[in-house]
VMD Tcl script that draws the C-alpha trace (Angstrom):
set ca {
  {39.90 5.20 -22.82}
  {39.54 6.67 -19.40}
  {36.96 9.28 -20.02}
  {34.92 6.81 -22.43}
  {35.63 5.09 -18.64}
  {34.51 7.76 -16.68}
  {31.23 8.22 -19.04}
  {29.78 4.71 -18.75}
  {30.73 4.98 -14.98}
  {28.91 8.06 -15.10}
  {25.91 7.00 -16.96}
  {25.27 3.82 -14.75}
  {25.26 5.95 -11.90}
  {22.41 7.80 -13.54}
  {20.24 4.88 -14.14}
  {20.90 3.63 -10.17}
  {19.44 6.47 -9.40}
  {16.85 6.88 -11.92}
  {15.64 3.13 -10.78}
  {16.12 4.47 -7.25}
  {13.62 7.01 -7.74}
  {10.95 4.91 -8.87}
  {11.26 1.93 -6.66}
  {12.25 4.09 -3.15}
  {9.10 4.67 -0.83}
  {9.89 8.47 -1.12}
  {11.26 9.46 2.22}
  {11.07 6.46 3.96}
  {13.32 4.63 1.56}
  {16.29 2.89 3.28}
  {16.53 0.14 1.06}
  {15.89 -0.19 -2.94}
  {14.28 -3.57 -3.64}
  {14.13 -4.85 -7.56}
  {11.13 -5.85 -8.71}
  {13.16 -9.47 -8.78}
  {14.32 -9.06 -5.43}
  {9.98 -8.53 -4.51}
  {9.61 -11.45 -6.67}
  {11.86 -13.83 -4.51}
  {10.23 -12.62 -1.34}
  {7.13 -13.11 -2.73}
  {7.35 -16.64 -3.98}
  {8.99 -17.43 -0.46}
  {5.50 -16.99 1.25}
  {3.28 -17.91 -1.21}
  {4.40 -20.22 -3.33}
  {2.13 -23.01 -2.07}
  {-1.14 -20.72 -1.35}
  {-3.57 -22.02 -3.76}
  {-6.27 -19.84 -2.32}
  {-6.85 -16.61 -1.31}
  {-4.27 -15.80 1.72}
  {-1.96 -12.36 3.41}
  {0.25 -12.22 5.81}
  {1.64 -9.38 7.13}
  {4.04 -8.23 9.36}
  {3.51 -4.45 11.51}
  {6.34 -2.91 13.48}
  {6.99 0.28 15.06}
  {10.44 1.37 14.38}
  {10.81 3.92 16.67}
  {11.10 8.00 15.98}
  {7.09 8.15 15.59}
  {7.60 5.65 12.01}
  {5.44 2.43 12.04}
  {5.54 0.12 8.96}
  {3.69 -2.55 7.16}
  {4.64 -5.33 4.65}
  {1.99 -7.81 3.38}
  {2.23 -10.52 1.43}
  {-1.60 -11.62 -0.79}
  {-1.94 -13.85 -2.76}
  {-5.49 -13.35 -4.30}
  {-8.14 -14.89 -6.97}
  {-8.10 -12.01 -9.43}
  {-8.38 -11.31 -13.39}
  {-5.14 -9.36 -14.12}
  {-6.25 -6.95 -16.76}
  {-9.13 -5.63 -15.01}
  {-7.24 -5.45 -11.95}
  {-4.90 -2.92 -14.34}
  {-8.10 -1.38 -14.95}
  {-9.81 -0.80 -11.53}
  {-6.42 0.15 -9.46}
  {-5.95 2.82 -12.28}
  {-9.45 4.40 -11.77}
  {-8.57 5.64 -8.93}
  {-11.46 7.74 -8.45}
  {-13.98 4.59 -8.19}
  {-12.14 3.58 -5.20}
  {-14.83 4.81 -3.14}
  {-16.85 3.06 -4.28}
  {-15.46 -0.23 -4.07}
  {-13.39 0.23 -1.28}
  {-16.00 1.25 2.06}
  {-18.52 -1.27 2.04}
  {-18.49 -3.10 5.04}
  {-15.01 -1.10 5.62}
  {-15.46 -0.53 9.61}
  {-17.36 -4.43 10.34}
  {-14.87 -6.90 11.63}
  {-15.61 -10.44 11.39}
  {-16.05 -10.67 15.49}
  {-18.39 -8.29 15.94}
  {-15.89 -5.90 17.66}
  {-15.17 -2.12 16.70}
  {-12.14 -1.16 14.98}
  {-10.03 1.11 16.91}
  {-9.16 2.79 13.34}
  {-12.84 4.30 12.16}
  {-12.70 5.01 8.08}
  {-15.52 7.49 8.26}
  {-15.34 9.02 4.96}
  {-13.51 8.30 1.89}
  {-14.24 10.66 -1.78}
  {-12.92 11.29 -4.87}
  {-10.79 14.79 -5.71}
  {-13.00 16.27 -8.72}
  {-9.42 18.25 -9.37}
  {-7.01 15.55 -9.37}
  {-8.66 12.13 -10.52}
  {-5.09 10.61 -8.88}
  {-6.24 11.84 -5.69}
  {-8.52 10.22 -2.58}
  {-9.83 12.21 0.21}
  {-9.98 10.39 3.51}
  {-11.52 11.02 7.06}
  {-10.59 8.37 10.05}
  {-10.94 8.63 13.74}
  {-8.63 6.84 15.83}
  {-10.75 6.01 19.07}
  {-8.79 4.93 21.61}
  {-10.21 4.65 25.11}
  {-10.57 8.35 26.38}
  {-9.53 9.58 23.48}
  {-11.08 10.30 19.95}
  {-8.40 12.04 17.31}
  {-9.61 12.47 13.40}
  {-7.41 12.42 11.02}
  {-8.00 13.89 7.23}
  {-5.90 12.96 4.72}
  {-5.54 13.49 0.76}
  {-3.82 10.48 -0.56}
  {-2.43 10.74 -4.22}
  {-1.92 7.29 -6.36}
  {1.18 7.52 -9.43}
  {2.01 4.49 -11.38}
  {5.43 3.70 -12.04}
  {6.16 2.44 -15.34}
  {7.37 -1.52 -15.69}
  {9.63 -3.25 -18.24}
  {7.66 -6.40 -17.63}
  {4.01 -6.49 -18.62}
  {3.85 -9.05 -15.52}
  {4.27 -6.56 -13.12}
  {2.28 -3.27 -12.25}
  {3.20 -1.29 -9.28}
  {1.58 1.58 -7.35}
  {2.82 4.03 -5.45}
  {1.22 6.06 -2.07}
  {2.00 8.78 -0.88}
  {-0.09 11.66 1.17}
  {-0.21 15.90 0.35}
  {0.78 18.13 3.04}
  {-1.47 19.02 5.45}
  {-1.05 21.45 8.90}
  {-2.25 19.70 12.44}
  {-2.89 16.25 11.44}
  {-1.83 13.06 13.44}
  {-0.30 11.78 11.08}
  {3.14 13.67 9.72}
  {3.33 11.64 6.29}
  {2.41 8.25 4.82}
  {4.58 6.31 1.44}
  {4.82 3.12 -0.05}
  {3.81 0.54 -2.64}
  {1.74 -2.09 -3.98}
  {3.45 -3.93 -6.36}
  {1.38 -6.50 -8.41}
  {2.98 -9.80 -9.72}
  {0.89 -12.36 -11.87}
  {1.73 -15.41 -10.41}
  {3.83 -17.47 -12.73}
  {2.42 -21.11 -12.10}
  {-1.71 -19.63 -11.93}
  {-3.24 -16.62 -15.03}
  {-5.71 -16.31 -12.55}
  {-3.90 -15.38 -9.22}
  {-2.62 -12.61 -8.28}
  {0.66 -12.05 -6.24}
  {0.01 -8.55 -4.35}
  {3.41 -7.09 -2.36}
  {2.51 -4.34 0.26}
  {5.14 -1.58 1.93}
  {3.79 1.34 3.70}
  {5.85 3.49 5.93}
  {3.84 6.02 8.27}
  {5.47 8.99 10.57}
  {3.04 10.58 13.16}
  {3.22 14.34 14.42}
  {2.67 13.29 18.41}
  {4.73 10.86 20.77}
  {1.28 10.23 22.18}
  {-0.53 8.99 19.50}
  {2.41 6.79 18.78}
  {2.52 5.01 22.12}
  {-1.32 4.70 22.01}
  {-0.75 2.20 19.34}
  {0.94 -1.11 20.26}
  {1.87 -3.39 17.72}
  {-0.47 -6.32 18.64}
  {-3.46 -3.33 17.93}
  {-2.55 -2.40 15.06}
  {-2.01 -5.77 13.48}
  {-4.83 -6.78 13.89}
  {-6.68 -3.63 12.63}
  {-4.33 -4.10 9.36}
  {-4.92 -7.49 9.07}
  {-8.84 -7.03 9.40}
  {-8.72 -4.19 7.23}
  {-6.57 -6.31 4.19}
  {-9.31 -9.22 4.26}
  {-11.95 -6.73 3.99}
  {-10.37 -5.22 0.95}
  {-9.86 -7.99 -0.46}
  {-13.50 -9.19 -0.04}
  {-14.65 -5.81 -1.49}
  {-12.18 -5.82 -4.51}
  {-13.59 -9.42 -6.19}
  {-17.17 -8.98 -5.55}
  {-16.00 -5.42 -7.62}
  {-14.10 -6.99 -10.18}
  {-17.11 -9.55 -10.60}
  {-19.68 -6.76 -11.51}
  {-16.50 -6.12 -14.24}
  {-16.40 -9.42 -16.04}
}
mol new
graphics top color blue
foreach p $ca { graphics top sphere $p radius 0.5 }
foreach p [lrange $ca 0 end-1] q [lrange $ca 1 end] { graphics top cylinder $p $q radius 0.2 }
display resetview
């Protein structure tokens, strides 16, 4: 009795951490959220958006890490939304139009200046910034690769972030998720939970970006995206 004990102690360890693995931000995970857990969190924001609304929330957390959770709720049709985050080589072409225009007028301290497929790895997205800060212009390459972790529930699709090694780049590495909910009470919205955790190489760079800055970059930047993804999906239906 206590090794058959031991053995289902031992196999529910193994699932923990099989679960672990696929919900944990890679490195950066410090806390592993269920997909119910999201759920909650989600429907505590949005529960009453009946249009097209994100908020988000930016902090630097000190040691060179800044992080971002978002919250979307967004007009979208669910299956081709499976379709297009999946193809992740179209992303380009989706993704830049208008990428670098904010709704002011003003310039974006963050300039996308090149985004491109892998023709190795369809999983993967090549992409060139500058950070332009006054006095100082730093680009930054990066190689972004896109997994998709698999779901019990056919209401849920997640997708996870996470960047290749590079040498002498700004920033040291970049993880997270979008997890995608179909909103219980509307087929046609779309619940959209965002968690990215960035480390950058330099001090500098780090306290060149206040919080206020780059919230309002990210929150520019989500609207955009959002914008460019429906008028996509449209050409879809």
């Amino acid at each position: 009795m206590a090794l058959r004990t031991r053995t289902m102690g031992y196999q529910k360890a193994l699932k923990f951490l099989f679960l672990s693995l696929i919900y944990c931000s890679s490195s950066f995970c410090e806390n592993v959220i269920s997909p119910n857990e999201i759920l909650s969190k989600l429907q505590a924001v949005l529960k009453n958006q009946q249009s097209d609304y994100f908020e988000k929330t930016v902090k630097r957390m000190g040691n060179r890490k800044i992080s971002l959770e978002a919250f979307i709720s967004m007009e979208a049709d669910w299956n081709i939304l499976k379709r297009i985050s999946q193809k992740v080589s179209d992303f380009p072409i989706w993704a830049l139009p208008n990428i670098n225009n904010r709704g002011s007028g003003e310039t974006f301290y963050i300039q996308i200046t090149g985004m491109k497929a892998d023709p190795f790895n369809p999983n993967n997205i090549d992409l060139q910034l500058v950070l332009a800060l006054p006095a100082l212009k730093i680009p930054i390459g990066r190689t972004f690769h896109f997994d998709f972790p698999p779901t019990e529930d056919k209401n849920i699709f997640s997708m996870k972030i996470t960047t290749l090694q590079a040498e002498d780049s700004p920033v040291e590495n970049l993880s997270g998720y979008f997890h995608f909910f179909r909103n219980p009470q509307n087929p046609n919205r779309i619940w959209v939970y965002l968690d990215i955790s960035v480390i950058l190489t330099h001090w500098l760079v780090y306290e060149s970006l206040p919080e206020r800055l780059l919230s309002r970059e990210s929150g520019e930047r989500i609207r955009i995206l959002i914008e460019n993804y429906q008028s996509f999906e449209n050409t879809k239906r």
